[in-house]
N, C-alpha and C positions, 0 to 999 in steps of 0.2 A: 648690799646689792646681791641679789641671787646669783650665787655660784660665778661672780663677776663679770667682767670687761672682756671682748673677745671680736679678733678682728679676724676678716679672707686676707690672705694671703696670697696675691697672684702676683706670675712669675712666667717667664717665658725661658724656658730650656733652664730653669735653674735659678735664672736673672732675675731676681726678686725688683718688682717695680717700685717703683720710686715712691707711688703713693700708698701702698703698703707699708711704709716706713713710716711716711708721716703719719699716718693713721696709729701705728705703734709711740709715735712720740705724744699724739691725743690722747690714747689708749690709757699708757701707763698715768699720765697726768688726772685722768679720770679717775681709775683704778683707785693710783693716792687717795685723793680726796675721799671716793668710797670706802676706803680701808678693806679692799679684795683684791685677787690675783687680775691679772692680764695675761688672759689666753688667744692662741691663735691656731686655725689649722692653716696648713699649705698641703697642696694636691698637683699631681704633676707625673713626670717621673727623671730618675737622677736628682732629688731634692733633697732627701734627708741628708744632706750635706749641707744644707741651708739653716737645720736646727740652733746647731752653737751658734751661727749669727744672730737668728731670732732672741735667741737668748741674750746675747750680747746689748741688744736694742731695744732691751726692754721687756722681753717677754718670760712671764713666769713659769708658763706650760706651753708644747706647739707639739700638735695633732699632727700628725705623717703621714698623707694615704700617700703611696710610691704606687707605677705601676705602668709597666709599656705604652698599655693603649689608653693611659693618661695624660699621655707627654703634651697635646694639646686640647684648650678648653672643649669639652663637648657638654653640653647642656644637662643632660638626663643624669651621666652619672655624676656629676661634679656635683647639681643639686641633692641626689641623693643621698648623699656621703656625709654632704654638710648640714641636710635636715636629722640625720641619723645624729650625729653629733650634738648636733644642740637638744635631740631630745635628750641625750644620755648626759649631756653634761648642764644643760637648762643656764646658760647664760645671761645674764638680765641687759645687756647692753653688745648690739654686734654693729662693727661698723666694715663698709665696703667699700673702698676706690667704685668713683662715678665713672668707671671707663666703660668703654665697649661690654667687655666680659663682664662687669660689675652691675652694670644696667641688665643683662641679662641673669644673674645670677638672684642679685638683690629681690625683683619683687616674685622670682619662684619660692623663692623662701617663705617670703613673707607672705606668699597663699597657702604654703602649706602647713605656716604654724598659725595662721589666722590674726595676725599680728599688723599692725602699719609699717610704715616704711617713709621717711621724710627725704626728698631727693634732693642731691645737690645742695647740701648743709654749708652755708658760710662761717659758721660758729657751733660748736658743742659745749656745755655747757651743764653742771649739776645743781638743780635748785630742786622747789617745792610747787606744786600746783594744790589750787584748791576749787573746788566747785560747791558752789553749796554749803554746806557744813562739813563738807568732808573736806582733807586735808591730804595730799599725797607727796612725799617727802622723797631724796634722794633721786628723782627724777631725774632723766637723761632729758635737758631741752635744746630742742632742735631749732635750728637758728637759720633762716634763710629767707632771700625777698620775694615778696608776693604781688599780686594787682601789678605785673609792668613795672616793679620797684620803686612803687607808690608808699608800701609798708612793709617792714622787719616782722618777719610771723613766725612765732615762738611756741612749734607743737609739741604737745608731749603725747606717749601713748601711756596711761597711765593705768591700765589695766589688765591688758595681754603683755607678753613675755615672747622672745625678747624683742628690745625697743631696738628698731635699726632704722639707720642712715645712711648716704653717700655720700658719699667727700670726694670733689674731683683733685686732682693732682694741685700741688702749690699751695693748697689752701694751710695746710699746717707746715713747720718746719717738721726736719728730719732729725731724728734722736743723734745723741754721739754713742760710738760703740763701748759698751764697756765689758773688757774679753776676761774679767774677773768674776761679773755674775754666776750666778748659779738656777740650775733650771728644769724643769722637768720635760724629758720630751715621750710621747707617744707614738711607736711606729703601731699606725693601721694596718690590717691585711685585706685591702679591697677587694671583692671579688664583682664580677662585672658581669651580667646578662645578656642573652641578645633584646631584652628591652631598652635598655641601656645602650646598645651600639646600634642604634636603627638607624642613627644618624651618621654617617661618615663625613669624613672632610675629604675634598675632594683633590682640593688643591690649596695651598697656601700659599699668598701674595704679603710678602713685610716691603712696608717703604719706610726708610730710614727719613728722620725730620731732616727737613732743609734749613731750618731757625730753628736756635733753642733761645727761648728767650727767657727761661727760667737759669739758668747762669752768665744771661748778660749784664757785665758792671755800671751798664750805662742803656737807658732806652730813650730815646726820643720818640713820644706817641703823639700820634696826631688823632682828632674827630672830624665833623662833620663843618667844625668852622675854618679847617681848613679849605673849604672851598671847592675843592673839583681834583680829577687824579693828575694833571698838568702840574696844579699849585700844590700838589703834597711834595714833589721834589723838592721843596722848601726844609722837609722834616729830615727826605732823608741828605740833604747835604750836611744837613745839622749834626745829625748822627754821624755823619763818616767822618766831619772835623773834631766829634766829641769822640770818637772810637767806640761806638755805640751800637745799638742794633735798631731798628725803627719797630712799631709797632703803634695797632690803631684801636678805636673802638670800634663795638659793634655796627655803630652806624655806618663809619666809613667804610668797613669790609662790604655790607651790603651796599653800599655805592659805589661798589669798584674801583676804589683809590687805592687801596690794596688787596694781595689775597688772604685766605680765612686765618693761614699759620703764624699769623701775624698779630690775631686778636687778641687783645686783655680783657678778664672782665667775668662776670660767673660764666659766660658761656662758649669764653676763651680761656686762655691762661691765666695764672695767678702768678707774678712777678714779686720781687724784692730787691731790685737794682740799688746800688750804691745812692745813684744816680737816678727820678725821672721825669722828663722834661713833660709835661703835657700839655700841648700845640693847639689852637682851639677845639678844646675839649669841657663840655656843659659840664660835666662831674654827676653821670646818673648813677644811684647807690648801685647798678650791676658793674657798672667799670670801677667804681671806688673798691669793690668789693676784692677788686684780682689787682691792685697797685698800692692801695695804701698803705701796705707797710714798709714801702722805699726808706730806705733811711734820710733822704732828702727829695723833695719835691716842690719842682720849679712848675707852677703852672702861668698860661699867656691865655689869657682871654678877654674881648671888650666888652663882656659883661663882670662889672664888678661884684655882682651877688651871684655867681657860680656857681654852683655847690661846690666845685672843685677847689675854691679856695677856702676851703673850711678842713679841707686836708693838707694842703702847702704850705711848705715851708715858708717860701718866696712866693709873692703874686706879682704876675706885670699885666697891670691892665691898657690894655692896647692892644692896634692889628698888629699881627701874627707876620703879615706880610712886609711890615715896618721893622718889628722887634727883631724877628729869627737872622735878618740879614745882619744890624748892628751885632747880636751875638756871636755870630759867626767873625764878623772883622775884629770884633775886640778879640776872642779866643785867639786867632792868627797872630793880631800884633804883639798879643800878650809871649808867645811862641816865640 
């Protein structure tokens, strides 16, 4: 792989994000199997203090533009700094956290090096494409559902450089640190134009999450067969006798059963509870996609060919309105 694997690095005030990390535990796993380095830059300012981490996590080189009036994302120069670099360093595989700043960052790149872009990646993945008689080997394949999550559509770009994607948060695990590595780091000397600062920020609003449901031990999710937002008080009783956190699919968030901080699924969170219970829930490949790697999964549905029970541990085919309450009393008596 040309001059290897190379992830963005975003960070607020220092605080390197979470899926940045996972993205480095992809990275390196990637990397391996190509037998090349795992590079990364970070941009900001007060960071290069963040280097030895990145190194620690994985990374075999991390690019350092430091810089005042970089402390937070601005569009123009953050792209040009990173298109600067990938000309100079020509990475054959860059991957980006699907956040806010990553949706904006991701496809200016990918106009300026005339390159695809796969959004919202389920799976990354190193195989071979072939078209015709030609053969295109060591490929980054881009993993993610397509038509309404009717089909698994597995792109490659297999002829422009570099191949990039997004990854939103949860979807990979987080590396473990190891503070014995060894690593190359590069401080940049940014310099910044008034092209580059035409944009100001004028004001910054941070809301801190009200759920995290990516470190809860236990979820109790409900769908759209839970009925109505009255009868979803069923999920969350269930959850507070299970010491849980509730969470729904898409559908129910858009029926108002619950609010949006709540959703699992590619275009909610990606979960890995101990524990998760999922309340009449069909099992569309978008909600499978952010839950299924619970270590145990209790699904309730009165449809016995659910998709959802093709990922559960346990199935209980029955109302939701029957079962949840039984649950509940048995847990208590069992107490």
């Amino acid at each position: 792989m040309e001059n290897g694997v190379w992830v963005f690095i975003e960070n607020d005030s220092g605080t390197i994000a979470d899926v940045s990390l996972e993205l480095l535990w992809k990275g390196r796993e990637l990397a391996d199997q190509l037998g090349c380095e795992l590079g990364c830059f970070i941009v900001g300012h007060g960071v290069s203090g963040a280097a030895s981490d990145l190194i620690a996590y994985g990374a075999d080189m991390v690019c350092v533009a430091d810089h005042a009036q970089l402390a937070h994302y601005l569009t123009l120069p953050y792209t040009r700094i990173a298109v600067e670099l990938i000309k100079e360093y020509r990475p054959g595989i860059l991957l980006i956290g699907a956040t806010t700043t990553g949706r904006d960052l991701a496809p200016r790149i990918a106009s300026h090096m005339r390159t695809g872009l796969t959004a919202d990646c389920t799976d990354l993945q190193i195989g071979e494409y072939k078209f015709g008689k030609k053969i295109w080997k060591e490929l980054l394949l881009q993993i993610r559902p397509a038509f309404g999550g009717n089909v698994i559509a597995t792109i490659v770009t297999p002829e422009t450089k570099p191949q990039m994607a997004t990854v939103r948060e949860g979807v990979f695990r987080q590396p473990e640190a190891d503070p014995a590595r060894k690593g190359t780091v590069v401080e940049l000397n940014p310099t910044l134009t008034e092209k580059d600062l035409i944009f100001k920020i004028v004001e910054r609003v941070k809301a801190e999450k009200k759920v995290n449901l990516k470190s809860a031990r236990i979820i109790v999710a409900g769908g759209m067969g839970v009925g109505s937002k009255d009868n979803f008080e069923l999920v969350r009783e269930l959850a507070r006798v299970l010491g849980g956190e509730v969470g729904a699919t898409r559908a129910a968030v858009d029926a108002g059963f619950v609010d949006h901080e709540r959703q699992i699924g590619q275009t909610g969170v990606t979960v890995r509870p101990n524990l998760y219970v999922a309340c009449g829930i069909s099992g569309a490949i978008q909600h499978r996609a952010g839950m299924q790697e619970s270590s145990r999964i209790i699904a309730i549905n009165t449809d016995s060919d659910a998709p959802i029970f093709s990922v559960a541990h346990y199935g209980i085919t029955g109302d939701l309105n029957e079962v949840i309450p039984r649950m509940i009393k048995a847990y208590k008596e069992k107490d």
